[in-house]
C-alpha positions in Angstrom: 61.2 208.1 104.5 62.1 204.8 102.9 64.3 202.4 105.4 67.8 200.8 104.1 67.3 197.4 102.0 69.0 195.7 104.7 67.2 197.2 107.3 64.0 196.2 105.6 65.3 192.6 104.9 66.1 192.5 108.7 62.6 193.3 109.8 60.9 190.5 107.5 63.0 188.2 108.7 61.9 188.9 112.4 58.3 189.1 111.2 58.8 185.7 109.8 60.5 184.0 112.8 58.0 185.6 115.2 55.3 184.1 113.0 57.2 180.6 112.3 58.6 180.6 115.7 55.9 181.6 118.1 52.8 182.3 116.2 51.6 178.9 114.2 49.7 177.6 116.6 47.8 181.1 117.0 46.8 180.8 113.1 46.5 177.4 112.8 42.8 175.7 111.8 40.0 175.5 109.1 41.1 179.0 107.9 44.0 177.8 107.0 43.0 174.5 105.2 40.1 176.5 103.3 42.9 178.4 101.9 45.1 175.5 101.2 42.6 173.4 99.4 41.8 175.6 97.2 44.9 177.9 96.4 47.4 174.2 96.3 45.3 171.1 96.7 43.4 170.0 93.3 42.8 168.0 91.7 41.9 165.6 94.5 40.1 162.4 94.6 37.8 164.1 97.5 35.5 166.8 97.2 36.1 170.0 98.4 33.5 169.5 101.6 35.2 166.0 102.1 38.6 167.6 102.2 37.7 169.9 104.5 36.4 167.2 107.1 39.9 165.5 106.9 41.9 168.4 107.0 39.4 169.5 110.1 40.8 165.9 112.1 44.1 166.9 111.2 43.1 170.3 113.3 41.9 168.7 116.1 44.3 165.9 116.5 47.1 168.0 116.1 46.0 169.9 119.2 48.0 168.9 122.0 51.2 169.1 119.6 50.9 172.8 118.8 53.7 174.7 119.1 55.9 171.5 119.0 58.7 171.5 116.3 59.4 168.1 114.6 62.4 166.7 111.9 62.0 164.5 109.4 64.0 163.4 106.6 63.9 161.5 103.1 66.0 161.2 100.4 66.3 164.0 97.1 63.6 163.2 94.4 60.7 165.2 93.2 57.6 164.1 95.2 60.2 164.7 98.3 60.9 168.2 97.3 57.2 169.0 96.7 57.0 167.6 100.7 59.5 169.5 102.0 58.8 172.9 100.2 55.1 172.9 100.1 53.1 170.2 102.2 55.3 170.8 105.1 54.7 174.4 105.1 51.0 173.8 104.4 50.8 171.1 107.4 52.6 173.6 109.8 50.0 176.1 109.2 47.0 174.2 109.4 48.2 172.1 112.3 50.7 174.3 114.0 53.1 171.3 114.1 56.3 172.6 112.8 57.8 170.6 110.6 61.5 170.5 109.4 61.6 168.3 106.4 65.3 167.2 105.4 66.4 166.3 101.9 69.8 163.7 101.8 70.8 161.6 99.5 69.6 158.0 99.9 72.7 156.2 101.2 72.7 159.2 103.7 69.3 157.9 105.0 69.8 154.4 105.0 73.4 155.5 107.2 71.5 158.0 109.7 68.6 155.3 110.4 70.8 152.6 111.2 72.6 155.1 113.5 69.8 156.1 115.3 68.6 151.7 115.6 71.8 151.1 116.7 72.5 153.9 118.9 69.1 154.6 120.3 69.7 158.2 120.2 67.0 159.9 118.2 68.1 161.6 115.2 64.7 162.1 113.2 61.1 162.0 114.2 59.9 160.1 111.1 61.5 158.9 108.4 60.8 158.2 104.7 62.9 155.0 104.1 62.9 152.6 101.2 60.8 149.2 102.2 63.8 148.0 100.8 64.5 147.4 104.6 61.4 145.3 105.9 63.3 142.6 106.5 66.0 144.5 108.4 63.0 146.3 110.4 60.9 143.2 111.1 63.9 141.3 112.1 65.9 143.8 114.6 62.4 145.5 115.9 63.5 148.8 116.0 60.9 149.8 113.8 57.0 150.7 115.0 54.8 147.9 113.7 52.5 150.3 112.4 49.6 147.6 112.4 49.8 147.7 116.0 50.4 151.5 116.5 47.3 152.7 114.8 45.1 150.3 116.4 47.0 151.2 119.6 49.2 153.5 121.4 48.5 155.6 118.0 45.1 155.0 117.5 44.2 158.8 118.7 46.7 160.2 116.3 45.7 158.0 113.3 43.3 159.1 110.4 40.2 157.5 109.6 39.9 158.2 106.1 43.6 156.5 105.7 42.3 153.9 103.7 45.2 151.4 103.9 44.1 149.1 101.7 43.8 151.7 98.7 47.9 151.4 99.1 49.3 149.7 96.0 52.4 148.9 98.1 51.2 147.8 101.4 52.1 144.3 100.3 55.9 145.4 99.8 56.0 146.9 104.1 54.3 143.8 105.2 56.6 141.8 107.7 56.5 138.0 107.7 54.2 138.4 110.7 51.2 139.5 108.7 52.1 143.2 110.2 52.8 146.4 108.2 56.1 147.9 109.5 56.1 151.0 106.8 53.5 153.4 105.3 54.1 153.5 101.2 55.3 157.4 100.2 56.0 157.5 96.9 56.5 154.3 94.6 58.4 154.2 90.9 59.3 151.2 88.6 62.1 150.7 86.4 60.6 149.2 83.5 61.6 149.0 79.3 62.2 152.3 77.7 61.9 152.8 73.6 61.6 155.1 70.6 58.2 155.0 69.5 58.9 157.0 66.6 61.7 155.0 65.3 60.2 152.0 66.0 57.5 152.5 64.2 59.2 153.8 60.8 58.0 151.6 58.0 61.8 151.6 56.6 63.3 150.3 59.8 60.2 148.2 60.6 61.4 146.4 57.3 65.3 146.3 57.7 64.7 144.7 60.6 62.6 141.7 59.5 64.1 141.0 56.8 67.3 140.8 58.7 65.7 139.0 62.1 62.9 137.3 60.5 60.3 139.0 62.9 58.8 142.4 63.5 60.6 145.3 65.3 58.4 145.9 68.7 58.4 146.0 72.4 60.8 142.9 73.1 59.4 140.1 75.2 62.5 138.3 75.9 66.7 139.1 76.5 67.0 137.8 72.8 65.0 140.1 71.1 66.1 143.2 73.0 69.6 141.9 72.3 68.9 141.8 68.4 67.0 145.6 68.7 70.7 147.0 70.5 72.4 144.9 67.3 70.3 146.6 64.6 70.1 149.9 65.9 74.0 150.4 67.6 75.8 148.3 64.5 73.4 148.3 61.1 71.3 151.6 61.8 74.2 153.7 63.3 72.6 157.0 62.8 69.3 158.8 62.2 69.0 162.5 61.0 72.5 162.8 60.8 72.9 161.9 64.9 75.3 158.5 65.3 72.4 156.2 67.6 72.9 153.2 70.1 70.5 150.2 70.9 71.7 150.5 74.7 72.2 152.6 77.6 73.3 152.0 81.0 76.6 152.9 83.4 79.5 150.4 84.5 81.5 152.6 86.7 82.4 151.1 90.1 80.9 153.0 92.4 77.7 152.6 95.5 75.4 153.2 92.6 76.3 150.2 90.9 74.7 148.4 93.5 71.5 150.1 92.8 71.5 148.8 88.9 71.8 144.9 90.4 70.1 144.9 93.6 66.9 147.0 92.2 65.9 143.2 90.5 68.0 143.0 87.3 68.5 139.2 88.5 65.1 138.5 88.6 65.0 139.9 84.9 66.8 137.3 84.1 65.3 134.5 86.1 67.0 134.4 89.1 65.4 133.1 92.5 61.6 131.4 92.5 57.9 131.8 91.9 56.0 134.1 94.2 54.9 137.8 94.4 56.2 140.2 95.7 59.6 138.2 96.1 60.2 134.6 95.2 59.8 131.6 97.5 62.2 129.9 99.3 64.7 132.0 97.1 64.2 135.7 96.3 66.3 138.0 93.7 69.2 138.5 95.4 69.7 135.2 95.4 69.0 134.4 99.1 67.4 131.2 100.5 64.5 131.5 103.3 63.2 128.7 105.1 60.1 129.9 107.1 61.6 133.1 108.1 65.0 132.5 108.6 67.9 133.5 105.8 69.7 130.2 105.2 72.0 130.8 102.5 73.1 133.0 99.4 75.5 130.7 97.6 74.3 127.5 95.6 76.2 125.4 98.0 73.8 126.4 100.1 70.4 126.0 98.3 70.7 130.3 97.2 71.2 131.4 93.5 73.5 134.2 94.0 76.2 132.3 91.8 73.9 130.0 90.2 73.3 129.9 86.7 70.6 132.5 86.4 72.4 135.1 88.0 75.6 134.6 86.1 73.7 135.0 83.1 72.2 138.3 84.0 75.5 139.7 84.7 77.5 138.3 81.5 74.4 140.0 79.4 75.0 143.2 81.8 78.9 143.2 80.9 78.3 142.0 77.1 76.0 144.6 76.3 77.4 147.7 78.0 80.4 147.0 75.7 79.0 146.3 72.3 75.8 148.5 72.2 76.2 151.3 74.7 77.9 154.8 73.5 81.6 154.1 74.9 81.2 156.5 77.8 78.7 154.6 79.8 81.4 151.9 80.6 82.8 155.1 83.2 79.1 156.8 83.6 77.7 156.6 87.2 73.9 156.1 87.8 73.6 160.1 88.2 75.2 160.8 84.9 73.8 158.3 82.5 70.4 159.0 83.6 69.8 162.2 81.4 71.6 160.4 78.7 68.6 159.0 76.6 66.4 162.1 76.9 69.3 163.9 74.5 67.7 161.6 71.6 70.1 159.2 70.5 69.1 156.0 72.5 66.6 153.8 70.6 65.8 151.7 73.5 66.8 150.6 77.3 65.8 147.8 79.4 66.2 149.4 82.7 64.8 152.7 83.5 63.4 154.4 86.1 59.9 156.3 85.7 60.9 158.5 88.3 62.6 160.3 85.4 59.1 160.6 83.3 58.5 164.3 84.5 62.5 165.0 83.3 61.7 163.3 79.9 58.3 165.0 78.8 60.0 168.9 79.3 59.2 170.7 76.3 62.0 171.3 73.7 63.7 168.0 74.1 64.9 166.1 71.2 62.5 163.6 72.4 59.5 165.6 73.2 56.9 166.6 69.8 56.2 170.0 69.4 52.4 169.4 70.8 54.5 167.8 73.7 53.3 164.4 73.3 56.5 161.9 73.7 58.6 160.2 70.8 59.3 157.2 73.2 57.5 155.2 75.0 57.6 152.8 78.4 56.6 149.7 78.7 57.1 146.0 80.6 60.6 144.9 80.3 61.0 142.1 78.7 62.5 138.3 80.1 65.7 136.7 80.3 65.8 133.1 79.0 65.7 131.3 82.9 62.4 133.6 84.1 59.2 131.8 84.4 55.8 132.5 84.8 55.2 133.6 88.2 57.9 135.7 88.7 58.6 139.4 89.6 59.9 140.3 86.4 61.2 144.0 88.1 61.7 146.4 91.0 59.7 149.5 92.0 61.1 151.7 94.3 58.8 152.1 97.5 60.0 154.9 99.9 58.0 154.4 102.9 57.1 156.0 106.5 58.9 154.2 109.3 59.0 155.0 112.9 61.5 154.1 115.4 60.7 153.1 119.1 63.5 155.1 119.6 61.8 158.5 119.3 59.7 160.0 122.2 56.4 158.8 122.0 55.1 162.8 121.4 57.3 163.5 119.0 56.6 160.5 117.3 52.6 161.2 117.5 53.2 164.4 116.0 55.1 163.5 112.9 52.3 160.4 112.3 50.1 162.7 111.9 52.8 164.3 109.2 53.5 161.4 107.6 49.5 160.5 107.2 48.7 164.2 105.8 51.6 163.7 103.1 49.9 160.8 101.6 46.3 161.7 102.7 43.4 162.1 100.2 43.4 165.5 100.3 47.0 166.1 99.1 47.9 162.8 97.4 46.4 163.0 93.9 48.0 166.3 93.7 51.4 165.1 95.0 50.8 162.2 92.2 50.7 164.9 89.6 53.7 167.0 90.7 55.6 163.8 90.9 54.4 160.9 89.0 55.1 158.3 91.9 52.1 156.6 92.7 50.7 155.2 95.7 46.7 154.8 95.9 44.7 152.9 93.6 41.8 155.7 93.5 44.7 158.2 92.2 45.6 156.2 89.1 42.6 156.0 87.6 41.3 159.5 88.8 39.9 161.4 85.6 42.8 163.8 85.6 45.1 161.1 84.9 43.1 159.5 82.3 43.3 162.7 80.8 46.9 163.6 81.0 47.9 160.0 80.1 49.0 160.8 76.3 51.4 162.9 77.4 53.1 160.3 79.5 54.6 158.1 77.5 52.3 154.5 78.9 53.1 155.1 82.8 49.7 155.4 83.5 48.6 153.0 81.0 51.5 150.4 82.9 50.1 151.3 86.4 46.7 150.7 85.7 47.6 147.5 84.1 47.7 143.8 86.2 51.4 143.8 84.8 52.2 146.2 87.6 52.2 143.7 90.2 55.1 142.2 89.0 57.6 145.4 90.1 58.0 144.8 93.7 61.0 145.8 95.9 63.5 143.7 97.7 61.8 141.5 100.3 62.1 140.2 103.7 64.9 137.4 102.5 67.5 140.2 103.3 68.2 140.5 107.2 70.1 143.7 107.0 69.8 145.4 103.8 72.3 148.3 104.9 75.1 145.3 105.1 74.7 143.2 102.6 73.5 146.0 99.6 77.2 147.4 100.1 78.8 143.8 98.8 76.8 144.3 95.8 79.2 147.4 93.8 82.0 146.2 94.5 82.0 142.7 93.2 79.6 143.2 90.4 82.2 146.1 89.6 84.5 143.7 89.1 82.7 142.0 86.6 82.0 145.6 84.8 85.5 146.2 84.8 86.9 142.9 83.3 88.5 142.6 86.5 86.6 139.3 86.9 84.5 137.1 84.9 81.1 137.1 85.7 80.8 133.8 87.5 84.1 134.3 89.5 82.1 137.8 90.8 79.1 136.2 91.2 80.8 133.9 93.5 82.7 136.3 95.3 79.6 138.3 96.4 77.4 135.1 97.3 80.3 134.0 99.4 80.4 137.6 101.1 76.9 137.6 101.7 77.2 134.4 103.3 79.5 135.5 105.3 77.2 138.2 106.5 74.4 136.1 107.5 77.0 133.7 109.3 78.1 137.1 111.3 74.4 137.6 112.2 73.8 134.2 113.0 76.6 133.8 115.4 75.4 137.5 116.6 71.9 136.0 117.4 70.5 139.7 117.4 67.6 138.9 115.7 65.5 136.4 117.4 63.8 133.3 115.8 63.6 134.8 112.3 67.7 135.3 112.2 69.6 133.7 109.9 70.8 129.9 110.6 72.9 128.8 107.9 72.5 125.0 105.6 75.4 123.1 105.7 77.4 123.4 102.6 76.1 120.8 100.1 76.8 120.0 95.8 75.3 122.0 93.2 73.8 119.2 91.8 72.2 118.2 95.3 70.5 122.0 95.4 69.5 121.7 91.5 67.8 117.9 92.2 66.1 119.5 95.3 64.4 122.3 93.3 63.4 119.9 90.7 61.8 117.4 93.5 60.4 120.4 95.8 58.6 121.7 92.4 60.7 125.4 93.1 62.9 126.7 90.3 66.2 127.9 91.9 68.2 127.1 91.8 67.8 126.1 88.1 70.6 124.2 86.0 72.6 126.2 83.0 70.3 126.1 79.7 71.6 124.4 76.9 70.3 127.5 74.5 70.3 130.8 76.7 69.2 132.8 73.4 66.3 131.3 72.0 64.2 132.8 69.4 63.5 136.9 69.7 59.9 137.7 70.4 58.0 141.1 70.2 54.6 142.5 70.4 53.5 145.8 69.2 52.6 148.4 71.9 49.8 149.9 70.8 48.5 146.1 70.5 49.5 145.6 74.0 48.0 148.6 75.7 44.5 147.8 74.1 44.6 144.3 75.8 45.3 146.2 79.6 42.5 146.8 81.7 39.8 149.9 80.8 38.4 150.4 84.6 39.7 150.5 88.4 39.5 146.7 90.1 36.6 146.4 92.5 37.5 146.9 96.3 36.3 144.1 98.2 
């Protein structure tokens, strides 16, 4: 006779603790990976036999761990969820590791790690947390130098066929040391978004040059993406009967604000100095480094927080959102203006992130064709009027694999050997497809990619391209990144809000900052490579010292921060770009 519904639901839920609870290790080996490599994990950038002798280490490593139960924990995005719901599962079966991946939002994961570094108590096993915080991980070493681990204590637990240096980020968890504190995850840029299909419309094409004196493209510089919000929010207005803007972004005062300024928007503009990944002695927040110790944020100081550069970057911020934006953005947060150019009246913005790409190529969107190729288009972003060549010119989001000394040196074994199967060669190309955040060279210019390409809108076209190089995340010129990111909302909301003019914010949050990294340095918690503060000196001294030392910031104001607008055509630029993968050396 047939059992009650709940009954039945009672008894597969049994069945599936009993299993979960007390029978993975029993079913866990090369059955197991068979059936996973060929049910979940193509395309891959392995064969079939080669995945099967990686997945096969896995097996054996993971042995003395069976039966253990680890948590990890990373923030809410795509490539995470595919972790949690399907390579965690997949990695408990094969290994017989189980594996409880969290999902939080990011500021929850920045709070819990510093928790755990400052408490020593140990919250999560592994952690997938933005190399936003190298410097705060090289300087306060909690953190596992991972260059050290795999060569030692770790070296039984750590995969052969890593292949660190096909990593595309490796430079961005790289310690001033020369050691790699963080294992790259999942990596996104923010780069120049467009309408390829307006832009390319012979009638607007021509309004626009005859108005501008140039061609309607992919701006190069501030000026011309400036002119392109003009034409398109103030002489266009509307297209199809829809009332169009030549901007997007949010102004609302709130923790994501911070995001918009300290994900590079300075740099942009020209903030900070030469070098790659971050600019040297000064980086884009502004903050002066002399060896590897944080001297200064303010100009007073030899920083650029509230120098010229910067000031500029946030008066074109403030100017913008209110003449070329739809009115709403001004109280938009970074959540609820993302979604706002896939509902097709945004002709172009400068800052967006291509973690949204897989949100923006749905089918039935206003800017999706029906063959479900895109009407827009992504692209570099183009320059303010103080950048110069040499520059980062944007930021790309790095989450990364970090373990704390903190956590039980078994524990910790176990969810390395997690952390290296989530971005393993067996799994990553696939993870690359589901999610679109790239991390290995040999994925990005992997057939299937070459081949799914037109339907991406140029984000494959920008990663293979030697452009890429300039999207790097914040460096190791911030000491404590969960400190001093927080100063950043709140005063450049001041400037979004009218509250205060751009410079008087600007100078506010340099002379918070500094106030920081004279907390730290009386502190003295973080060894030689602490921050030890210049003594306060003119602007004019800092501007002559640049101009002796050969550095650029800080830079004097230009007399003419417009100069003339500049475009190129895309389809011009992508032919230029690179046709095959660098050579390893």
């Amino acid at each position: 006779m047939a059992l009650p519904l709940s009954r039945v639901r009672c008894l597969v839920t049994v069945s599936v603790l009993a299993l979960t609870v007390g029978g993975t290790a029993a079913f866990a080996g090369m059955e197991e990976a068979r059936r996973w490599i060929d049910s979940e994990f193509q395309p891959s950038v392995l064969s079939k036999e080669e995945q099967l002798k990686e997945m096969e280490w896995f097996v054996n490593a993971a042995k003395p761990f069976q039966g253990l139960e680890i948590n990890v924990v990373s923030e809410t995005i795509t490539t995470h969820e595919y972790e949690a719901r399907t390579l965690a599962k997949a990695f408990t079966e094969i290994t017989g590791i189980k594996v409880n991946h969290d999902l939080i939002q990011e500021g929850d994961v920045v709070e819990k790690i510093q928790t755990q570094m400052q408490s020593g108590r140990n919250i999560y096993d592994a952690w997938i947390n933005d190399s936003d915080l190298i410097g705060t991980h090289f300087r306060y070493q909690q953190a596992v130098a991972l260059s050290d681990w795999m060569k030692g204590e770790g070296k039984d637990v750590t995969l052969p066929t890593l292949d660190v240096e096909d990593f595309i980020g490796k430079s961005f968890t790289t310690g001033p040391d020369g050691k790699l504190y963080q294992l790259p995850d999942q990596q996104f840029a923010n780069l120049y978004w467009f309408r390829y299909d307006w832009f390319t419309r012979p009638d607007l094409k021509q309004r626009f040059k005859a108005k501008y004196g140039y061609e309607l493209g992919v701006p190069v510089n501030w000026s011309a993406y400036e002119d392109i919000a003009d034409f398109f929010s103030n002489d266009v207005k509307e297209i199809d009967g829809v009332r169009v803007y030549g901007h997007m972004d949010y102004g609302k005062k709130d923790p994501s604000l911070g995001w918009r300024f300290t994900d590079a928007w300075l740099s942009m503009a020209g903030n900070g100095d030469k070098g790659i990944p971050n600019g040297k002695p000064v980086d884009e927040w502004g903050i002066r480094m002399e060896g590897c110790r944080p001297v200064g944020s303010s100009v007073e100081r030899g920083g650029d927080t509230n120098g010229p550069a910067a000031v500029y970057a946030v008066a074109k911020y403030v100017d913008w959102l209110k003449k070329y934006a739809p009115p709403q953005a001004a109280g938009m947060t970074f959540s609820e203006a993302g979604p706002v150019p896939a509902q097709g009246n945004i002709a172009q913005q400068i800052f967006w992130y291509t973690a949204f790409t897989a949100d923006m190529v749905k089918a039935g969107l206003p800017v999706v064709n029906q063959d479900g190729t895109p009407k827009w288009r992504m692209a570099p972003s183009p320059k303010g009027s103080y950048w110069k060549d040499g520059m980062k010119l944007g930021y790309q989001d790095a989450g990364s694999w970090t373990l704390l000394k903190s956590t039980p040196v078994d524990r910790r074994k176990a969810a390395w050997l997690y952390a290296q199967f989530t971005v393993s060669k067996t799994v990553s190309l696939k993870k690359s497809h589901v999610g679109l955040t790239f991390i290995r060279e040999s994925d990005i210019w992997h057939k299937s990619f070459t081949d799914r390409a037109p339907k991406l809108g140029g984000l494959i076209e920008f990663y293979r391209s030697p452009a890429r190089v300039q999207w790097t995340p914040t460096g190791v010129n911030v000491p404590d990144y969960p400190k001093l990111a927080q100063l950043w909302w709140q005063n450049i909301g001041d400037a979004s809000s009218g509250a205060k003019t751009p410079q008087a914010a600007m100078n506010a949050l340099a002379a918070a900052q500094d106030s920081v990294l004279e907390r730290l340095e009386r502190a003295n918690v973080q060894g030689a490579c602490g921050p030890k503060m210049n003594k306060k000196e003119s602007a004019d001294f800092w501007f002559a010292k640049s101009e002796k030392d050969g550095n650029v910031a800080p830079q004097r104001k230009l007399q003419n921060e417009k100069p003339k607008g500049e475009t190129v055509d895309y389809d011009t630029l992508i032919k230029s770009w690179p046709a095959s993968p660098p050579k390893r050396s």
